[in-house]
C-alpha positions in Angstrom: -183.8 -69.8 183.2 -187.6 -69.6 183.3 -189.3 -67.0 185.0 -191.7 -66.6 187.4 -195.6 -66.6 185.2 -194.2 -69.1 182.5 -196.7 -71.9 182.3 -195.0 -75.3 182.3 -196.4 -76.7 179.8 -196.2 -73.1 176.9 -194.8 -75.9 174.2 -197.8 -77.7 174.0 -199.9 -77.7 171.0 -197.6 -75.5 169.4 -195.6 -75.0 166.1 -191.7 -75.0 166.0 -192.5 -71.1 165.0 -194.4 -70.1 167.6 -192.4 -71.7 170.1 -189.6 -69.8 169.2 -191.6 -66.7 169.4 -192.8 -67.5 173.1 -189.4 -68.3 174.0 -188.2 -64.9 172.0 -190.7 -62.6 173.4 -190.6 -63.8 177.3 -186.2 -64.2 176.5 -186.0 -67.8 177.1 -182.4 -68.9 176.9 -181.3 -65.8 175.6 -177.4 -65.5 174.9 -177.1 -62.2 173.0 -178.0 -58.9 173.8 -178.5 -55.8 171.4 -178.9 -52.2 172.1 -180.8 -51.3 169.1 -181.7 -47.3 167.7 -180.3 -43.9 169.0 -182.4 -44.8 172.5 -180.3 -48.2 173.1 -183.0 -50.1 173.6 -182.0 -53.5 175.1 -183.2 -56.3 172.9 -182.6 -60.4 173.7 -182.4 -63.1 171.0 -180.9 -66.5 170.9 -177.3 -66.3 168.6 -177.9 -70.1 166.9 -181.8 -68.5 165.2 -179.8 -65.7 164.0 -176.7 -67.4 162.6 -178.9 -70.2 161.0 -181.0 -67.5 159.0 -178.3 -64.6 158.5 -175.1 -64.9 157.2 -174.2 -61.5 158.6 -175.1 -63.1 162.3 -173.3 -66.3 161.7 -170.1 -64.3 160.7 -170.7 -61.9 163.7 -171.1 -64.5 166.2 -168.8 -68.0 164.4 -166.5 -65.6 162.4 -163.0 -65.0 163.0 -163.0 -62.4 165.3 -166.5 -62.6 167.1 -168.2 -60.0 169.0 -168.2 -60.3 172.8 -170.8 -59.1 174.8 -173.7 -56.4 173.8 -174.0 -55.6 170.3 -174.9 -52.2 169.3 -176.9 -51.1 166.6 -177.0 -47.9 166.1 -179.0 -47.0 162.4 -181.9 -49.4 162.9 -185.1 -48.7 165.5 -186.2 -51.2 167.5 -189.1 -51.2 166.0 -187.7 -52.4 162.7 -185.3 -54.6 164.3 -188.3 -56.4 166.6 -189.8 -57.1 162.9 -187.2 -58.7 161.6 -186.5 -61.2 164.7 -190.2 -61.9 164.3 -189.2 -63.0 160.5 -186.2 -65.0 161.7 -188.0 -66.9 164.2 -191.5 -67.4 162.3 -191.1 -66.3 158.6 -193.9 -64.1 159.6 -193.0 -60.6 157.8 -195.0 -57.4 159.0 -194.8 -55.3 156.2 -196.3 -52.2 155.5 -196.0 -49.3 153.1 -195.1 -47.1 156.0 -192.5 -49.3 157.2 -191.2 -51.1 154.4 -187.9 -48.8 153.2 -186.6 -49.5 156.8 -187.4 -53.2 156.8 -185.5 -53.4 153.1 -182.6 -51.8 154.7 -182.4 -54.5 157.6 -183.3 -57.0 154.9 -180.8 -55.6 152.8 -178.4 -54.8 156.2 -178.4 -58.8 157.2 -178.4 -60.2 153.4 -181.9 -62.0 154.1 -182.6 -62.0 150.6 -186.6 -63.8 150.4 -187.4 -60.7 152.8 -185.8 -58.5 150.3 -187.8 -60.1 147.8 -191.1 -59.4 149.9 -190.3 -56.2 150.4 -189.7 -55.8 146.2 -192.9 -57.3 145.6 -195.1 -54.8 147.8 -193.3 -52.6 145.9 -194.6 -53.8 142.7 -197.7 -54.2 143.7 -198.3 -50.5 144.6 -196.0 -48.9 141.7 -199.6 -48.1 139.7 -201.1 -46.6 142.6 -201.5 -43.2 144.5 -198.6 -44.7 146.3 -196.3 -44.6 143.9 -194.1 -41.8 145.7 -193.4 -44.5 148.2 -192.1 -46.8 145.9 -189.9 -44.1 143.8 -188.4 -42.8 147.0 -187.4 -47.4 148.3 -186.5 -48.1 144.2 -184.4 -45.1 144.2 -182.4 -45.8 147.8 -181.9 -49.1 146.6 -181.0 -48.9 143.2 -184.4 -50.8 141.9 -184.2 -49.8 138.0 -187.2 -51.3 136.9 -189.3 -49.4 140.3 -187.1 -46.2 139.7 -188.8 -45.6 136.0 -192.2 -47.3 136.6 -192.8 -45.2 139.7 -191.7 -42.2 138.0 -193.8 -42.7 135.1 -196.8 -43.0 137.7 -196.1 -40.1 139.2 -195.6 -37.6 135.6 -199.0 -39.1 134.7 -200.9 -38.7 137.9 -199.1 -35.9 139.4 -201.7 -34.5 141.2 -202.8 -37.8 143.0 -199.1 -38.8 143.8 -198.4 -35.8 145.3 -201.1 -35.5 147.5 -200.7 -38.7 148.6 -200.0 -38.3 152.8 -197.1 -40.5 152.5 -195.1 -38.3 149.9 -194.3 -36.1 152.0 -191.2 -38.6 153.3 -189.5 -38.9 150.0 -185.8 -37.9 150.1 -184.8 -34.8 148.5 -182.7 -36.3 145.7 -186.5 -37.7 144.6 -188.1 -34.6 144.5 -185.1 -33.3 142.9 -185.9 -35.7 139.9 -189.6 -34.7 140.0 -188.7 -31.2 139.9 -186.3 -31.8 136.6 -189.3 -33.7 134.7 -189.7 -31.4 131.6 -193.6 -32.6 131.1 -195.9 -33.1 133.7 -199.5 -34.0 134.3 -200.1 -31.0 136.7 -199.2 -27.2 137.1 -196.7 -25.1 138.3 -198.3 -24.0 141.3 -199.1 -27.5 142.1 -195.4 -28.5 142.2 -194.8 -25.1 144.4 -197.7 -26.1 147.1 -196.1 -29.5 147.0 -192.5 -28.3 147.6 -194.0 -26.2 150.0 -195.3 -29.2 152.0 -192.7 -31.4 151.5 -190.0 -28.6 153.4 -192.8 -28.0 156.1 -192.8 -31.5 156.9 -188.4 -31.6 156.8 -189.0 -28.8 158.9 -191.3 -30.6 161.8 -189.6 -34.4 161.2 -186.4 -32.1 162.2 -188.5 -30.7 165.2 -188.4 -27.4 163.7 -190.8 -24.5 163.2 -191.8 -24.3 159.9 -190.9 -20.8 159.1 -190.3 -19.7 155.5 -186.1 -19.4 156.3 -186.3 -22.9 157.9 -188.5 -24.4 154.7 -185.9 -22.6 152.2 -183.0 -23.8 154.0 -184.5 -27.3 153.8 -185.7 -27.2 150.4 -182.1 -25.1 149.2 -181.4 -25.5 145.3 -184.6 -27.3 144.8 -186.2 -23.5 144.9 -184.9 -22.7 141.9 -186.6 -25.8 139.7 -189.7 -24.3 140.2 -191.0 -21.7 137.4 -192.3 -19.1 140.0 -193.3 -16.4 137.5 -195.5 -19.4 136.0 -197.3 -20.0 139.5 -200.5 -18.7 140.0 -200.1 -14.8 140.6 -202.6 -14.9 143.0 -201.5 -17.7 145.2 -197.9 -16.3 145.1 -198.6 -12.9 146.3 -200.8 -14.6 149.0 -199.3 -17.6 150.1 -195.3 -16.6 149.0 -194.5 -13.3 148.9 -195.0 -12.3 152.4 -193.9 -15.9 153.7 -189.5 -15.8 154.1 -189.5 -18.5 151.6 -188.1 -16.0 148.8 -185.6 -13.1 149.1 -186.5 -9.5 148.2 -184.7 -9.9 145.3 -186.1 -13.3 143.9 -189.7 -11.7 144.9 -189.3 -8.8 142.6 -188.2 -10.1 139.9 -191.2 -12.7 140.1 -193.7 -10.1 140.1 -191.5 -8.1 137.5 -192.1 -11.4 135.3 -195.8 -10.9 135.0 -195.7 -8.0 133.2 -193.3 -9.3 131.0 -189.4 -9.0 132.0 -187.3 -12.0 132.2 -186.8 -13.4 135.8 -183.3 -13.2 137.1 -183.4 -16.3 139.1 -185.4 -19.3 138.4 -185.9 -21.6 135.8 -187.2 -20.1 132.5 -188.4 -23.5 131.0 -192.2 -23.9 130.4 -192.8 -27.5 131.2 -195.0 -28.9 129.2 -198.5 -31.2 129.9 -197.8 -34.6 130.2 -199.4 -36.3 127.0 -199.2 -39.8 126.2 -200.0 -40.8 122.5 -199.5 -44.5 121.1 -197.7 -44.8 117.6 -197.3 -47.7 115.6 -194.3 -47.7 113.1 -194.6 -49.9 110.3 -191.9 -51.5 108.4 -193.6 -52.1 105.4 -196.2 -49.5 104.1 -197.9 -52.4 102.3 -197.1 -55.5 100.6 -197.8 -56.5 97.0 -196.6 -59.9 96.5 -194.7 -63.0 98.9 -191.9 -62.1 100.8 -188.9 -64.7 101.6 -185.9 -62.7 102.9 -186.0 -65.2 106.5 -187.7 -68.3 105.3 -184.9 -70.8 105.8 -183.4 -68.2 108.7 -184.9 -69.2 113.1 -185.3 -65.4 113.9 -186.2 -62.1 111.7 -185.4 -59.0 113.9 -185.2 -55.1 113.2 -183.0 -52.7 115.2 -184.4 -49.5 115.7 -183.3 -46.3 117.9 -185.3 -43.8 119.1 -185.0 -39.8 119.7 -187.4 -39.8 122.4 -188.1 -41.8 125.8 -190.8 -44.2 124.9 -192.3 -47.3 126.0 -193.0 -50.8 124.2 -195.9 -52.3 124.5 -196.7 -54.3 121.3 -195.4 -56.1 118.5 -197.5 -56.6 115.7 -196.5 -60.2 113.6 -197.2 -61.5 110.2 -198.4 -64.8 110.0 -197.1 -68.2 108.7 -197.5 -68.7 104.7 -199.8 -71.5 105.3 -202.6 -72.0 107.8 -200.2 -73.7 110.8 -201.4 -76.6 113.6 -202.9 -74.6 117.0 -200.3 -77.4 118.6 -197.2 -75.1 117.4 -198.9 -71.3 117.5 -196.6 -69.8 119.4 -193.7 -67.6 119.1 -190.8 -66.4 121.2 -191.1 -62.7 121.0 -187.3 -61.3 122.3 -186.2 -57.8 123.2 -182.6 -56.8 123.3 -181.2 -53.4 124.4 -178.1 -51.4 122.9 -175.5 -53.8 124.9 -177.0 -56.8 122.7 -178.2 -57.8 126.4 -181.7 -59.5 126.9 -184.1 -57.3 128.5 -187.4 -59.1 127.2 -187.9 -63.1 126.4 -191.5 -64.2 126.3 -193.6 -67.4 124.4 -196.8 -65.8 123.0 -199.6 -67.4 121.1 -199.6 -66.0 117.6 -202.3 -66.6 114.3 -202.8 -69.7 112.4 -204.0 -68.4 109.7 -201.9 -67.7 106.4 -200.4 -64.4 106.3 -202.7 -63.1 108.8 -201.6 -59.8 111.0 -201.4 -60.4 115.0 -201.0 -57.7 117.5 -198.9 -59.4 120.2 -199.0 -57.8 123.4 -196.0 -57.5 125.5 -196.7 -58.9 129.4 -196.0 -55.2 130.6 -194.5 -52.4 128.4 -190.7 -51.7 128.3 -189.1 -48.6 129.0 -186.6 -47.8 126.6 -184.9 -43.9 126.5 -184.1 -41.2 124.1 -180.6 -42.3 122.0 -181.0 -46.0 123.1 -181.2 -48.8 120.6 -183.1 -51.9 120.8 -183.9 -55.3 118.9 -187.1 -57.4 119.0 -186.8 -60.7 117.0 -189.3 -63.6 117.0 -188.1 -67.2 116.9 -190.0 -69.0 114.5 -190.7 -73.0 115.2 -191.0 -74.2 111.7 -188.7 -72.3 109.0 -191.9 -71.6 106.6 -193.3 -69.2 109.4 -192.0 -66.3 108.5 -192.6 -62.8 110.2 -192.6 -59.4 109.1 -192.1 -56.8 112.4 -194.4 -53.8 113.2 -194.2 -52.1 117.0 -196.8 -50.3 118.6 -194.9 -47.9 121.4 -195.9 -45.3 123.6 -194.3 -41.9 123.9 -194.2 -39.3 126.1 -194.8 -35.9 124.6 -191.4 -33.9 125.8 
């Protein structure tokens, strides 16, 4: 029924989109009702929109047991759940790094899966930025691999502007837990305590709670003991620590017993090391003295190779044909496989014309591949005279 203020005319000149909208927001027609959040707030929407989008919504509403009346739900805000009626009704998606881990989960919740894919995409976007926390914390909820090690890497290389990014402070403690175990980092020890510090002040107040030293120690619990306090700066500690409830007498003691050169009964004893990148190439041949046929009537030539150290691929580096090639057939299907013989990299690459030139190929983006893990990269040849003689280039993380 329309109400009183609705114009009589509110569908002309408009999209199918923003007529649903108008009739959404002033609850047209309605003929389902949520009570959304931990408030119950009482939100209207029309069931044939949602089942046509959702196929969570078309089960709950056409399935075989369908609910009657008001629908609660209880683990989304109605904030979140206001965004994602927008996207129903318009394909209009509000998404912002502050709000984006809630509106995967509703994404996620309601198996809308090109709002998932929006969602992994903002993610991608920011995984080299100062926003990286944000994405480590989303990848890591929802098992996003790829994210989980990219943002990761981000963050062991620029620690500092990571972790001082405002919006770190909300990632879980499981996160900071795998920040905390990193045995090389790109900032110090009393960097990772002041940020462990602010991280359990802000559990503390999200919790509505005074940020005390006992309340910050129960909040940051087993996470206390990651962090090499004799290694922190002495005069921070004895400033900003000692005196603050964080510690017990016990654990304090033995810190300042540490500096003059007892081993600590408490915390971890590892020095973690600077984060240091260096590039190596590995060569398969040191140098060659005369032609080289093994693969000339084969389609691929690949090497397996395993590695004692996480590291990350970023080039291949190619022989050329035997002869001087047409420019119409320079290019070469560069493939990476992992330990499982599964296909983790398949890319077409220009490559030299030129006879038995050298070629640094680079890979789109570099691949991640740990410590103990094999893997394969072959290039497919399109004429069996062009034969190829592998070299990587990788990147490793000093550990």
């Amino acid at each position: 029924m329309a109400k009183s203020g609705d114009t009589v005319d509110w569908q002309d000149g408009k999209s199918l989109s923003e007529c649903m909208i108008y009739m959404l927001e002033k609850e047209m027609m309605c003929d389902v009702t949520f009570r959304v959040g931990t408030d119950q707030s009482i939100i209207k929407a029309h069931k044939y929109m949602l089942a046509s989008r959702s196929p969570v919504f078309y089960t709950m509403f056409e399935g075989s047991c369908p609910e009657k009346g008001e629908v609660i739900v209880p683990d989304v805000n109605s904030a979140t759940f206001k965004i994602l009626l927008k996207y129903i009704y318009s394909d209009i998606l509000d998404l912002s790094l502050e709000n984006v881990f809630e509106v995967f989960y509703v994404a996620e919740k309601y198996m809308l899966s090109i709002m998932k894919h929006e969602c992994t995409s903002m993610l991608s976007s920011s995984v080299e930025t100062s926003n990286a926390a944000v994405v480590f914390n989303v990848a890591s909820h929802f098992h996003l691999q790829t994210l989980i090690h990219k943002s990761l890497h981000r963050i062991q290389k620029n620690a500092v502007e990571c972790l001082l990014a405002p919006n770190a402070m909300k990632m879980s403690k499981k996160c900071l837990e795998s920040i905390l175990r990193l045995d090389s980092i790109s900032c110090s020890e009393t960097d990772l305590c002041r940020f462990l510090l602010k991280w359990a002040g802000h559990q503390c107040e999200s919790e509505r709670k005074t940020a005390s030293g006992e309340n910050m120690r129960e909040r940051a619990g087993s996470l206390l003991y990651l962090v090499n306090f004799p290694l922190v700066n002495k005069e921070y500690f004895a400033n900003e620590i000692a005196d603050s409830g964080l510690l017990t007498l016990e654990e304090i003691v033995s810190v300042f017993y540490s500096h003059y050169g007892r081993e600590n009964d408490f915390f971890v004893k590892s020095v973690r090391k600077e984060y240091n990148e260096k590039s190596h190439s590995v060569l398969r041949h040191t140098f060659i003295t005369s032609g080289w046929y093994p693969y000339s009537h084969n389609q691929y030539d690949a090497l397996k190779i395993t590695v004692n150290k996480n590291i990350e691929l970023k080039a291949v580096v190619l022989y050329g044909a035997l002869k001087e090639i047409h420019t119409s057939i320079n290019k070469i299907i560069v493939k990476i496989k992992n330990d499982e013989g599964i296909e983790i990299h398949s890319k077409k690459y220009e490559t030299c014309t030129k006879s038995c030139e050298m070629e640094t190929v680079l890979l789109s983006e570099p691949i991640t591949i740990n410590a103990h893990a094999g893997f394969t990269p072959n290039g497919r040849q399109f004429k069996v005279y062009y034969v190829l003689r592998g070299h990587m280039q990788a990147r490793m993380q000093n550990r």
